[in-house]
C-alpha positions in Angstrom: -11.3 15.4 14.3 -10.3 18.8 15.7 -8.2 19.5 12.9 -6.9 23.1 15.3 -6.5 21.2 18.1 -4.3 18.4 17.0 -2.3 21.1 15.2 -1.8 23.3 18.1 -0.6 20.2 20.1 2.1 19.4 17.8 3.4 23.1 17.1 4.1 22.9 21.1 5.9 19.9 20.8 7.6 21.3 17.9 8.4 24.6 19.0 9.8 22.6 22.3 12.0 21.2 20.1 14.5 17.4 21.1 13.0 18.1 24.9 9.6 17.5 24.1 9.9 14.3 22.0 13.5 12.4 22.8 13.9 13.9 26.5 17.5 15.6 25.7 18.4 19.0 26.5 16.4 22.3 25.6 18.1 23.1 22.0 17.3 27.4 21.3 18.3 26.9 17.8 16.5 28.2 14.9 16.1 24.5 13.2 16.2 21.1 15.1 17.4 17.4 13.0 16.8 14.7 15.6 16.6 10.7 14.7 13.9 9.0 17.4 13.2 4.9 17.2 10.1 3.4 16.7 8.7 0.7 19.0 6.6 -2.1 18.8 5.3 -4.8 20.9 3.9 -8.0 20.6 1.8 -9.9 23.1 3.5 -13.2 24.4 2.0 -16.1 22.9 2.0 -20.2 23.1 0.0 -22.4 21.5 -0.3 -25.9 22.1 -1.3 -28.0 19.2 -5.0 -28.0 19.7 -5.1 -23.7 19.5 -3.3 -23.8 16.4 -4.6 -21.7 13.2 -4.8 -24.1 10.1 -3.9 -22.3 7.1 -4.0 -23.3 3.3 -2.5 -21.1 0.4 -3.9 -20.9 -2.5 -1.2 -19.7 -5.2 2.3 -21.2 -4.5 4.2 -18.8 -6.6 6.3 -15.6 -6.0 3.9 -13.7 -3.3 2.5 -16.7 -2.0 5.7 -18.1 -1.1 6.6 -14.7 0.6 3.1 -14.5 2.5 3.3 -17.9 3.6 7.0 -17.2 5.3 6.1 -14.1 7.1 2.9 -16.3 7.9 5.1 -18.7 10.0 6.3 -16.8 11.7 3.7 -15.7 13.9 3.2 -18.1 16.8 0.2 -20.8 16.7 0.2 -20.6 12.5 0.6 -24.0 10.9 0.8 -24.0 7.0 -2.0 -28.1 6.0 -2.3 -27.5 2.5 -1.1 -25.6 -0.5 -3.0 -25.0 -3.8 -1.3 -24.3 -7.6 -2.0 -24.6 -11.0 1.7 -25.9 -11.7 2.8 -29.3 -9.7 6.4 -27.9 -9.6 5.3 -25.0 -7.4 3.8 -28.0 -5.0 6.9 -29.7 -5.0 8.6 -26.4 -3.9 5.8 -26.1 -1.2 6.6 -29.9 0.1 10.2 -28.7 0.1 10.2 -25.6 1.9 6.8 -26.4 4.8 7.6 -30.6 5.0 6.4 -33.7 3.2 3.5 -34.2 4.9 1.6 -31.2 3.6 -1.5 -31.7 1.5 -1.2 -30.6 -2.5 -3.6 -30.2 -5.0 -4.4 -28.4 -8.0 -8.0 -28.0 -7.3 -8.6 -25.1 -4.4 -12.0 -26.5 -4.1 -10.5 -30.0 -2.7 -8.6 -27.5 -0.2 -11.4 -25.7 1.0 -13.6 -28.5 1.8 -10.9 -30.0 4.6 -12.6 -29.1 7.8 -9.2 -28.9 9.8 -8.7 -25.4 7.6 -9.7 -22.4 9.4 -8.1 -19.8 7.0 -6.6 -19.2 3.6 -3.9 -17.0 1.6 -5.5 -16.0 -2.0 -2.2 -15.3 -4.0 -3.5 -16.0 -7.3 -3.4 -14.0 -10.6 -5.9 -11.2 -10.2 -8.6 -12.4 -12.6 -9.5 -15.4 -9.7 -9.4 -13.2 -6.4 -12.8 -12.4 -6.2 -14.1 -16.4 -7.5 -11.9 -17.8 -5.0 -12.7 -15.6 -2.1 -16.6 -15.8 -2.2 -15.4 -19.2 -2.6 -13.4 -19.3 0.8 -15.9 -17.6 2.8 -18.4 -19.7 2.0 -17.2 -22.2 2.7 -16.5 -21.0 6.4 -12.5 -19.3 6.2 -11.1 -16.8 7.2 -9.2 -15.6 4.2 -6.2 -13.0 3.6 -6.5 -12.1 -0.3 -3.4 -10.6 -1.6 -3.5 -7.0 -3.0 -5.6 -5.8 -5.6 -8.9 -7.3 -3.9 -10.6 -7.4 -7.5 -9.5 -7.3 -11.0 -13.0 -5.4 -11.9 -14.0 -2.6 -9.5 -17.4 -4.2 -10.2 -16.7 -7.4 -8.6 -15.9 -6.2 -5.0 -19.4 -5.8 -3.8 -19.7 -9.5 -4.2 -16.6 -9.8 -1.4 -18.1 -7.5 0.8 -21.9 -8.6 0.9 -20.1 -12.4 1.3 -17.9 -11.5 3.9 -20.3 -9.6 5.8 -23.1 -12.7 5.7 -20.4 -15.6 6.5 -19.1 -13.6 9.1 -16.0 -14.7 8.3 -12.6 -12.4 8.6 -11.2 -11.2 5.4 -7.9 -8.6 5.2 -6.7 -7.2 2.1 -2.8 -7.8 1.9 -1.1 -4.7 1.2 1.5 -5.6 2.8 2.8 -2.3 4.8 -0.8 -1.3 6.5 0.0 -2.5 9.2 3.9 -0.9 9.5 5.8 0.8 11.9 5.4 3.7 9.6 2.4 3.8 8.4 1.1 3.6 12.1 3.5 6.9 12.8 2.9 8.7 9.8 -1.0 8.2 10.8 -0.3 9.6 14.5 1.7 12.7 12.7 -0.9 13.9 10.0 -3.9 13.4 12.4 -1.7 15.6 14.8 -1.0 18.3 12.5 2.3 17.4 11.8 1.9 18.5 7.4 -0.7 20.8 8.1 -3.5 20.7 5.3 -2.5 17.9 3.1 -2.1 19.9 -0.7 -0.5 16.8 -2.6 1.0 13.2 -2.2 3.6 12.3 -4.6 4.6 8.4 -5.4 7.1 6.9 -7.6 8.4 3.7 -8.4 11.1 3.5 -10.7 13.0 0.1 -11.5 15.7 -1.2 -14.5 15.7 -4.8 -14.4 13.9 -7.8 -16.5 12.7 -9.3 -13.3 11.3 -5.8 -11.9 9.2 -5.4 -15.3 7.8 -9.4 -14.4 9.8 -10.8 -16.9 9.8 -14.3 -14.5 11.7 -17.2 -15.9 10.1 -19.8 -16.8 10.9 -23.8 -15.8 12.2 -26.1 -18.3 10.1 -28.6 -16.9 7.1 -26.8 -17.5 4.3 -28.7 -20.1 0.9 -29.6 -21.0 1.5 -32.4 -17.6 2.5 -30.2 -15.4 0.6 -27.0 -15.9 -3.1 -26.6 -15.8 -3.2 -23.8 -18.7 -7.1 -24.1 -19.2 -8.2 -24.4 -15.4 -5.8 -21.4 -15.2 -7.8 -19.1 -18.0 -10.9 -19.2 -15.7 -13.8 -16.8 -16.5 -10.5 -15.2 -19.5 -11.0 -15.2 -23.1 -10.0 -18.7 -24.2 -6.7 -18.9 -26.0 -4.2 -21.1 -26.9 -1.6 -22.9 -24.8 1.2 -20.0 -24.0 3.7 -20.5 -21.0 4.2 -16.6 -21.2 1.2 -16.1 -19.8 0.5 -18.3 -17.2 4.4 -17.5 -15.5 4.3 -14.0 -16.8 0.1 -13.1 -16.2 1.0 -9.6 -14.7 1.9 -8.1 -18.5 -1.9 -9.0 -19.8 -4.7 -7.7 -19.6 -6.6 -10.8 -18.7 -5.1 -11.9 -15.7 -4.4 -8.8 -14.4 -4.1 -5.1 -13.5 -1.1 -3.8 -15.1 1.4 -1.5 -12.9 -1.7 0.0 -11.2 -3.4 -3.0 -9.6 -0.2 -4.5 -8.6 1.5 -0.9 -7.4 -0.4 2.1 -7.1 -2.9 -0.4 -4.9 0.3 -0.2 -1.9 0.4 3.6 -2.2 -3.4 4.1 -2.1 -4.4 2.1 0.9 -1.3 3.7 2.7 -2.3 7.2 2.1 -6.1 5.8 2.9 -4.7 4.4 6.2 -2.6 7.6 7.1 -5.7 10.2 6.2 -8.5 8.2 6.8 -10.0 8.9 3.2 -12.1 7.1 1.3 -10.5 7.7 -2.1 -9.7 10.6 -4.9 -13.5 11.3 -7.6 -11.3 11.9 -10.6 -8.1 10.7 -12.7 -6.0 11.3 -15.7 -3.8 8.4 -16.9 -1.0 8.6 -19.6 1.9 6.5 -20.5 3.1 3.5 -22.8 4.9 0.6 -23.9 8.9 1.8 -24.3 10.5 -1.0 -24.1 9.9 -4.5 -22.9 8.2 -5.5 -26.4 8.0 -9.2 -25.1 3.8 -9.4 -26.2 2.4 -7.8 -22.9 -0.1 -5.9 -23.7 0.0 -3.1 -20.3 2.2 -0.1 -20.5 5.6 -0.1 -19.0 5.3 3.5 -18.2 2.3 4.7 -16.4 1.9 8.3 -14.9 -1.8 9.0 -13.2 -3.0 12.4 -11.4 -6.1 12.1 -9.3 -8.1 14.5 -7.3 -9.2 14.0 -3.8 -12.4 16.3 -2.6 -12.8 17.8 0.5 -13.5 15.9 3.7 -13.5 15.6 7.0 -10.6 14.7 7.5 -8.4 16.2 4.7 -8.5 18.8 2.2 -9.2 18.7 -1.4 -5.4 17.4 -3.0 -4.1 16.3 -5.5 -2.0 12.6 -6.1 0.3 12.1 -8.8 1.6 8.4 -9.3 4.5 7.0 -11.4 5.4 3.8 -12.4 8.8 3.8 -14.6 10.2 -0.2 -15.8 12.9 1.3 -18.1 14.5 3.6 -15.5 17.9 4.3 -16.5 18.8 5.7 -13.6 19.0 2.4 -11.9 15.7 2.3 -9.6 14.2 3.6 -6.9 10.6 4.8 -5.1 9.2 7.1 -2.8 5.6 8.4 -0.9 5.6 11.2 0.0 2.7 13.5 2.0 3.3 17.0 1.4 1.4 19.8 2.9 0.8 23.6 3.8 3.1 23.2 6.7 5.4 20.6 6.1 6.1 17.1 4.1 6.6 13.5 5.7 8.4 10.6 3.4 7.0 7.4 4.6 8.4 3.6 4.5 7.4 1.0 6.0 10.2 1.2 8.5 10.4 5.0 9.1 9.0 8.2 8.5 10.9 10.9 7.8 8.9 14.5 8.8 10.1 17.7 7.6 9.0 21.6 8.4 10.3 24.7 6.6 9.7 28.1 7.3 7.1 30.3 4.8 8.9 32.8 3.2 6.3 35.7 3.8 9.0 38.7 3.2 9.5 39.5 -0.3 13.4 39.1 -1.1 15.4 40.9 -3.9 14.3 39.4 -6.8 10.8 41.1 -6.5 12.3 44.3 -4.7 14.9 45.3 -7.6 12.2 46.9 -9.3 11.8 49.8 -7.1 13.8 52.7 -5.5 15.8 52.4 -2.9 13.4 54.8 -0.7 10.5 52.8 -1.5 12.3 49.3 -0.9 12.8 50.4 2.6 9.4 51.8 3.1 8.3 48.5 1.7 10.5 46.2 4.8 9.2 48.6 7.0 5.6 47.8 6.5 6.8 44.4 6.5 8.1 44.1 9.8 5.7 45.9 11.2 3.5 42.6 10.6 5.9 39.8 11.8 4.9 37.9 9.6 8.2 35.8 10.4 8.5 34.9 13.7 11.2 33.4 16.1 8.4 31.1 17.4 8.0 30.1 13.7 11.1 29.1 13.4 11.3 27.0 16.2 8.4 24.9 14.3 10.7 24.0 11.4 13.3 21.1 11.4 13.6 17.7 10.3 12.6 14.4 12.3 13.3 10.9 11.6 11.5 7.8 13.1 13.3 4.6 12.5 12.4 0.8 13.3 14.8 -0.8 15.2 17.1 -3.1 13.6 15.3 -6.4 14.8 11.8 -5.1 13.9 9.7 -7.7 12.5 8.4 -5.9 9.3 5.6 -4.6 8.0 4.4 -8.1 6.4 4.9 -9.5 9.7 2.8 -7.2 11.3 0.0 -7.2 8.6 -0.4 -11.4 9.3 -0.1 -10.8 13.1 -2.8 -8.6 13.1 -5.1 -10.6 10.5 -4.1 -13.7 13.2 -5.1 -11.8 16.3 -8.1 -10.2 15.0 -9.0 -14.1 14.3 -8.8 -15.0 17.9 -10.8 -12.4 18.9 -7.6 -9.7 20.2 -7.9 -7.3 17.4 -9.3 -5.4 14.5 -9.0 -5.7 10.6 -7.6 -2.8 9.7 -8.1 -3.7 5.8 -11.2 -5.3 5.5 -13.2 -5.4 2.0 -14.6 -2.4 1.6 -11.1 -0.9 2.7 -9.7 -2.9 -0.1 -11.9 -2.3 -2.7 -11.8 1.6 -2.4 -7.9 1.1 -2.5 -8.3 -1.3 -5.6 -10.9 0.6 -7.0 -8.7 4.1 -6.9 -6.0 2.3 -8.4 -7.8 0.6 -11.1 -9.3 4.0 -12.5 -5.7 4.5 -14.0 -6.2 1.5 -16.6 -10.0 3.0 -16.4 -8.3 6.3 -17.8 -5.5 5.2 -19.9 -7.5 2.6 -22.3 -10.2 5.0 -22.8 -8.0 7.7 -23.1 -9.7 10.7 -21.4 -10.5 11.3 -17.5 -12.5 9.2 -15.5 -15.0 10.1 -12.1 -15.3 7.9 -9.0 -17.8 8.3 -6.3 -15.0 7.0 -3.4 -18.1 6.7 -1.0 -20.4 4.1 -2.8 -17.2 3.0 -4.5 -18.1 3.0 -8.4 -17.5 4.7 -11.7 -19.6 7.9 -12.4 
């Protein structure tokens, strides 16, 4: 990437200001704010019944459910079969995709249907990589739900499978394939931020449900929950509802607030940068308040170091997770760099450019006489260092979705569904997920062994 090139290319647009990007008149002011719409299309599809994609899901419970809706709607996507651990969940899949579905509780007696061409793995973390080896063995295509792997360890396995079977395999974060992630990539590869110096994400919530606390069904039991097919390759323990409807707050079963949260924020900034992940990180935080037996913190703060690339500049990424925010909630990502900062959603980017201060003001020029402060401006100005074309490069610019886009879950599902016929490209394929997963899961790496951790982001393993 010609790093000068691309920059230079978006300082003109800049400097041109509204005329340049939106068309509208030529605006001399110092600053510009502009709002500009983001556009997608979609090819026009029908299927008839024979070009239909089979799919099965394997996990009926909260993300499943949600994958499996923004599944149907993509055209030529029929939901056969649905796989969980707890009959009630298959009576809710009969309800909500039709009586004539086919349920079990054993995803091997899914996968071995021949009229299946792909799966959704929405599982606890702890099966992901079992059941996807699985899948592709067995001749899916399969979209595994974010992180790819509860062990950095185990994703090797994924990608040596994936790449022998030949089969398709996307990693479901589900804004990768957004409105804004695809802008914010077009921006920072323009020059938009300048050298990228730090990337700062948050994620605060206050509620029981936002720290997992699910409820649980009165109707759940020995009959109607498969507690011991759900432990798997776990620890064996005894019989505990908690954890099978509750399986984010252990250890066991899954990643804590980084493999289900930082995971989103790291294959973004991936995406938008084209990196391949941070080689260091430094995790702190705690339990402080939901004392309900989990045994992952509540409060999780990680800083990680990115090294020089191609394609960026050494950074630095700080990520926080807060469940006991009293302030009521909230999140952001945000890309900041030498020459601006861009907030991105997966409905809009927000991109914002301020002007260096390169003149000294009065706080540092108090301490001298007034002879020598105005020898001092003089030299100053003699450099112009400040510009009027520099501050025609500062402003604010937003790009929003329209109000009928489809989402970025949509789009992640169309794109896994086109690549399958052949009309596109996984843009989050195994190794893309593991180096994603694996960055994230350094913070538990960090925080259990208290002290720092290195990651070689190329051959993706601890160091």
């Amino acid at each position: 990437m010609d790093k000068n090139k691309s920059r230079r290319s978006f300082l003109k647009k800049a400097t041109l200001g509204t005329v340049a990007i939106s068309g509208a008149p030529m605006v001399f002011a110092s600053t510009y704010d502009q709002k500009l719409q983001l556009n997608r299309t979609y090819e026009t599809l029908s299927f008839s019944a024979n070009d239909q994609i089979n799919l099965g899901l394997i996990g009926s419970g909260i993300q499943g459910i949600y994958d499996t809706t923004a599944t149907l709607k993509v055209k030529g996507v029929k939901l056969v079969a649905a796989c969980d651990l707890y009959t009630g969940r298959l009576d809710r899949a009969k309800e909500l995709w039709g009586e004539d579905i086919f349920v079990t509780r054993d995803y091997r007696k899914l996968l071995e249907r021949k009229d299946i061409d792909a799966v959704i793995v929405a599982t606890p973390d702890h099966w992901h990589k079992k059941i996807v080896v699985d899948a592709l063995k067995a001749g899916k295509h399969v979209y595994c739900e974010k992180p790819m792997v509860q062990k950095w360890e185990d994703g090797q396995e994924i990608i040596s499978t994936q790449k022998t079977t030949g089969k398709l395999c996307q990693i479901g974060s589900q804004g990768m394939s957004s409105l804004g992630n695809e802008k914010a990539k077009k921006l920072y590869e323009e020059g938009a931020i300048g050298n990228i110096v730090m990337l700062d994400f948050y994620n605060d919530r206050y509620s029981a449900e936002g720290a997992w606390q699910y409820p649980i069904p009165p109707d759940a039991s020995h009959e109607t929950v498969d507690f011991d097919t759900f432990l798997g390759n776990a620890p064996k323990v005894p019989y505990e509802l908690k954890r099978f409807f509750r399986w984010r707050n252990y250890q066991d079963y899954g990643t804590g607030v980084a493999g289900d949260l930082f995971v989103h924020a790291f294959s973004t900034l991936h995406h938008v940068i084209s990196s391949n992940g941070p080689n260091r990180a430094q995790a702190t935080g705690g339990l402080r308040y939901w004392n309900d037996g989990r045994d992952v913190p509540d409060v999780s703060i990680t800083l990680y170091d990115y090294p020089k690339t191609d394609t960026h500049s050494a950074f630095n990424a700080a990520f926080r997770i807060n469940f006991i925010a009293g302030s009521g909630g909230g999140g952001g990502f945000k890309l900041v760099g030498t020459e601006g900062e861009m907030e991105v959603g997966q409905n809009s980017v927000k991109l914002k450019r301020s002007k260096l201060g390169m003149v000294p003001g009065g706080y540092s020029m108090i301490a001298y006489t007034e002879k020598t402060q105005k020898k001092i401006r003089e030299d100053y100005a003699a450099q112009n260092l400040e510009s009027r074309t520099s501050e025609l490069n500062t402003g604010e610019t937003t790009w929003e979705a329209p109000r009928d886009y489809k989402g970025g879950h949509y789009d992640h599902f169309y794109n896994f569904f086109q690549a399958i016929r052949g009309k596109g490209k996984i843009i989050q394929d195994p190794t893309f997920g593991l180096r994603a997963a694996g960055a994230a899961l350094l913070a538990n790496e960090s925080y259990y062994k208290g002290s720092q951790v290195k990651w070689d982001p190329v051959n993706m393993k601890l160091v």
